[in-house]
C-alpha positions in Angstrom: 12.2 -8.5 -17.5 11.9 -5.7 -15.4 11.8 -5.2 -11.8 10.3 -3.7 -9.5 8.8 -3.5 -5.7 5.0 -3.4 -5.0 4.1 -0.5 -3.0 0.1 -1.2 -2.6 -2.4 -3.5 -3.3 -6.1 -2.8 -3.2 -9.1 -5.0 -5.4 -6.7 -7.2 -6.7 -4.5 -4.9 -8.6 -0.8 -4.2 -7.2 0.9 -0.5 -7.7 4.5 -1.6 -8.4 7.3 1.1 -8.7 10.8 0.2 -10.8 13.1 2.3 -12.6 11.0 2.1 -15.9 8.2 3.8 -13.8 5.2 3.3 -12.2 2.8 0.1 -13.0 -0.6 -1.7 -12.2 -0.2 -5.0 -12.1 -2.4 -7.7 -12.2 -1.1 -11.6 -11.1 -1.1 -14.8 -13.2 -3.7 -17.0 -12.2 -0.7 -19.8 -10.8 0.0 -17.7 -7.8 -3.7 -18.4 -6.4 -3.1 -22.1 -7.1 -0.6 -22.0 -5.0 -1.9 -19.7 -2.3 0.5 -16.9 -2.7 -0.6 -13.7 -2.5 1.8 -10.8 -3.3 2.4 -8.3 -0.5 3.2 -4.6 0.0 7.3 -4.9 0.3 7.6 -7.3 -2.3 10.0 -7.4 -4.7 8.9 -8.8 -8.3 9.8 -9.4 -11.8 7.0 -8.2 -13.9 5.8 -8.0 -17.9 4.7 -4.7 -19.4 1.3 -5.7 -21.3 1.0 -1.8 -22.4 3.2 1.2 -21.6 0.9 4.0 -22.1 -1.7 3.0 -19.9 1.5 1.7 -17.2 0.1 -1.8 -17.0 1.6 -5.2 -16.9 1.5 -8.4 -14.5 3.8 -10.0 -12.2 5.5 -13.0 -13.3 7.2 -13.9 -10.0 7.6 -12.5 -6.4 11.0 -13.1 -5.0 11.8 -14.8 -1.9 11.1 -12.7 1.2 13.2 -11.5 4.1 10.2 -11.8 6.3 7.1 -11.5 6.2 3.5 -10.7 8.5 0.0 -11.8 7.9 -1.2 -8.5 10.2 -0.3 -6.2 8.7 0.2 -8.0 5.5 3.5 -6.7 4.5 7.3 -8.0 3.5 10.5 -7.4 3.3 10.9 -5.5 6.5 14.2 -4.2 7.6 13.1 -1.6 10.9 9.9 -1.7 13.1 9.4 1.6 14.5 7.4 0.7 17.7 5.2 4.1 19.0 4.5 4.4 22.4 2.6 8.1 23.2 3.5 9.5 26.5 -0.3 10.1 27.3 -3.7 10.3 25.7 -3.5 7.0 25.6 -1.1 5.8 28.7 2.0 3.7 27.1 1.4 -0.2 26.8 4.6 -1.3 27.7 3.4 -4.9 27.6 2.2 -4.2 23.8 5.5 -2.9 23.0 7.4 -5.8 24.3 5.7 -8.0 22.2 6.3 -5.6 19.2 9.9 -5.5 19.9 9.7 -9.6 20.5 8.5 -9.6 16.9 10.9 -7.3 15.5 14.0 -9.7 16.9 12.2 -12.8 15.9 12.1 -11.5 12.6 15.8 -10.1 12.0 13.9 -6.8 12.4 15.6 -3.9 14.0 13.5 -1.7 16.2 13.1 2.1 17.1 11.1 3.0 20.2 9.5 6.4 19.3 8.2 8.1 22.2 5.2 10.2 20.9 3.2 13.3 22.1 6.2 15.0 24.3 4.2 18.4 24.9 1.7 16.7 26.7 3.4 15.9 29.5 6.2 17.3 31.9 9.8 16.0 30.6 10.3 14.1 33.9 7.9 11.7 32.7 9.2 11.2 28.9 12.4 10.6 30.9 10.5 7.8 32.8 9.1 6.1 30.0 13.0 6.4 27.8 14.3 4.7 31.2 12.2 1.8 30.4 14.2 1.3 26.7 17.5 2.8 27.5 19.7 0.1 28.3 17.9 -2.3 25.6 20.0 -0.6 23.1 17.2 0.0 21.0 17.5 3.5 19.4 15.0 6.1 21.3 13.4 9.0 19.6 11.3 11.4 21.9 8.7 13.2 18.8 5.8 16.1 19.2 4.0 17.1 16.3 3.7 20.9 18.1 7.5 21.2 18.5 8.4 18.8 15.8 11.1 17.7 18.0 12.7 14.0 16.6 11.6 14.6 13.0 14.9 15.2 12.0 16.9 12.0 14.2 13.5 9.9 13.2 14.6 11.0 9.1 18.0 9.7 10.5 17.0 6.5 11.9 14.9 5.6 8.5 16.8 6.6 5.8 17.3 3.7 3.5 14.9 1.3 5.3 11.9 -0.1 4.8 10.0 0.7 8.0 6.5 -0.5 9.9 4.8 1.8 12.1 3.3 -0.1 15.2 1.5 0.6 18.2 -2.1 1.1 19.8 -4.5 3.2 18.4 -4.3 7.0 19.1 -0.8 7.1 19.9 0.1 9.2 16.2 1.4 7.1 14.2 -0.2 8.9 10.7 0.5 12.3 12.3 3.7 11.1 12.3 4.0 10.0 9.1 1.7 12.8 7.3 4.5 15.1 8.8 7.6 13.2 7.8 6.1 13.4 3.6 5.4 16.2 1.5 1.6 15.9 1.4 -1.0 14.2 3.9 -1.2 10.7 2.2 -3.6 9.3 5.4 -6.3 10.8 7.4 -5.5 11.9 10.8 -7.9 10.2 13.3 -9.3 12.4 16.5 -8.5 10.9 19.8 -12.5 10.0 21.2 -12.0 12.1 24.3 -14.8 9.5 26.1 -12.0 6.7 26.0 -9.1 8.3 25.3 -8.2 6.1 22.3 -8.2 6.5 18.6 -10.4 6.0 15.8 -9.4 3.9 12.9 -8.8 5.5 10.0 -6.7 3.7 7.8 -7.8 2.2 4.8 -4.9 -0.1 3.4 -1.4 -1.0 3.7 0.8 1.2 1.8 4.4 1.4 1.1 5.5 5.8 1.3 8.6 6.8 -0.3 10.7 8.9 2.1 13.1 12.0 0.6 15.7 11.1 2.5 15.7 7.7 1.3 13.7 4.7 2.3 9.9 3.3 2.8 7.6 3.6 5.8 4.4 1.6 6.1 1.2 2.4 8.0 0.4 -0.5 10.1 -3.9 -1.1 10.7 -4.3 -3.7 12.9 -0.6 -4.2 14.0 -2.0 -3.5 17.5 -3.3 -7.6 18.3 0.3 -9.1 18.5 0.2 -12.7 20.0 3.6 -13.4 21.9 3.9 -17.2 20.1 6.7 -18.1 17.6 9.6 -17.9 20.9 9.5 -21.1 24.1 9.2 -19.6 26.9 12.2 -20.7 28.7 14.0 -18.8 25.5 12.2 -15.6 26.1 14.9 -14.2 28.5 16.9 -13.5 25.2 14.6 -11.2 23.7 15.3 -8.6 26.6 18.7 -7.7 25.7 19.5 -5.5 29.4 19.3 -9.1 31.0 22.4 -10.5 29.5 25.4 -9.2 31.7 23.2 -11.0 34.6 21.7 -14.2 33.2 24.9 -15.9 33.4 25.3 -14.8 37.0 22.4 -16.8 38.3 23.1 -19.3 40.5 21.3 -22.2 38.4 22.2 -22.7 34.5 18.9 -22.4 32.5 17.6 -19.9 35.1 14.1 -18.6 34.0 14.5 -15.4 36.3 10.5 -16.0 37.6 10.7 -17.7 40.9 14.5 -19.1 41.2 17.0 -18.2 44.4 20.1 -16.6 43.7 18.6 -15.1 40.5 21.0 -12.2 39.3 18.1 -10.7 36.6 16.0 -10.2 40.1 18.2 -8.7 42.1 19.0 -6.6 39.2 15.4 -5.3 39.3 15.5 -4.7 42.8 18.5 -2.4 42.5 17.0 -0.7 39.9 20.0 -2.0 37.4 16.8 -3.3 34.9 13.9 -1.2 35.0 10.8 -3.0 37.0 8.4 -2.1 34.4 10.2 -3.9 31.5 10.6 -6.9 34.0 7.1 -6.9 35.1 5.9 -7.5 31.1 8.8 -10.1 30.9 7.3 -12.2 33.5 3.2 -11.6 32.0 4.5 -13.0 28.5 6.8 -16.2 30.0 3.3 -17.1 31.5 1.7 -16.5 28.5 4.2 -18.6 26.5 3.8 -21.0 29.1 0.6 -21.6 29.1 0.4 -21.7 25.3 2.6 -24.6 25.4 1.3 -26.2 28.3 -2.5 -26.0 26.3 -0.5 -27.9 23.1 -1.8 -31.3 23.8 -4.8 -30.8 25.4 
């Protein structure tokens, strides 16, 4: 039987490439009975029901890496999170939770910084200081210079990667320049609120020359911070590690604690205040979701 991985889905009908070619595949009426519904990412066995026309239907989805609901995609290895460095201002508390997701999920993540030519260097530099002792790779990208295209290439080669971030930042520029031929429409940045229209349609998997997938990611923006407690969440900030176990009290949460090394580590400008900041917005967050569980 042959195999293959489903690149898109639209109407019920799923595009799956494998090495015999090309195929649109329906699915057997028992995965709706049991509420599965193949995703983009997805790596099938399927039947060829007629080899002109390059149709057939999948027989069974194998198990999944991972998976989201929004955007529904699997079998992600890299989550590429954009940040632009104006037009719109970076949400740093966005892209905490999207890097929060990525670890959560055994997802490696990329912080692009997009839209370099707008600004003076000194404040890309600002913004990298924010990542740069996660140990998240950092790629700085403008569409006018084309600067990172060629480390971003790098970074991707032989993954399968999601695009994330909040509208108008680039993230189909990015990927229209990265293929061979504008697969997505480029939305215009509404210059009355300085954020960006929605213009794509679907989820679809794009093959990459240098080896590797990308994804388009509509709707990736609404990220809810559940799935971690909140007394765990200190983990998911990797530059607060050489301090947690410094703090006076075992368990420390780093929010209002004496003797708390993460703090002082802010104040001396050893963890960036910015990163800290969204660290202590989503451990209230977290806290109140659980705090809200029985009530």
């Amino acid at each position: 039987m042959p195999e293959g991985l489903i690149i898109k889905g639209v109407g019920g009908f799923y595009q799956v490439e494998s090495r015999e070619g090309f195929y649109e595949c329906r699915i057997r009426g028992i995965f709706r009975k049991k509420g599965i519904t193949p995703l983009p990412g997805d790596y099938v066995d399927f039947t060829i029901t007629d080899d002109k026309k390059k149709e057939g239907w999948i027989e069974e989805i194998r198990q999944r890496r991972n998976f989201f609901n929004r955007p529904p995609v699997a079998n992600i290895n890299r989550l590429a999170v954009v940040l632009a460095a104006a037009q719109p201002a970076p949400d740093f508390l966005l892209a905490d939770k999207l890097i929060m997701s990525a670890v959560l999920n055994d997802i490696e993540p990329i912080i692009i910084i997009n839209k370099t030519d707008l600004v003076e260097c000194g404040i890309v530099d600002e913004i990298e200081k924010v990542y740069i002792k996660t140990g998240f790779p950092i790629v700085k990208m403008s569409k006018i210079t084309m600067e990172g295209y060629d480390l971003l290439r790098e970074k991707l080669k032989g993954k399968c990667t999601v695009f994330a971030g909040q509208s108008g930042v680039g993230k189909s520029t990015i990927l229209n320049n990265m293929i061979s031929s504008s697969l997505m429409e480029t939305g215009e940045v509404s210059k009355k609120i300085k954020r960006g229209k929605h213009t794509t349609r679907h989820v679809q998997l794009i093959s990459l020359d240098c080896g590797g997938y990308v994804v388009d990611t509509p709707g990736f923006s609404l990220v809810s911070p559940d799935g971690v407690h909140y007394e765990e969440l200190s983990w998911m900030y990797p530059e607060f590690e050489k301090y947690q176990s410094l703090c006076r009290f075992n368990g420390c949460n780093h929010i209002k604690e004496p003797g708390c090394s993460v703090k002082n580590a802010v104040s001396t400008g050893e963890i960036p205040e910015t990163r800290y900041e969204c660290y202590k917005r989503i451990y209230e967050e977290l806290k109140e979701l659980h705090e809200k569980r029985y009530e």
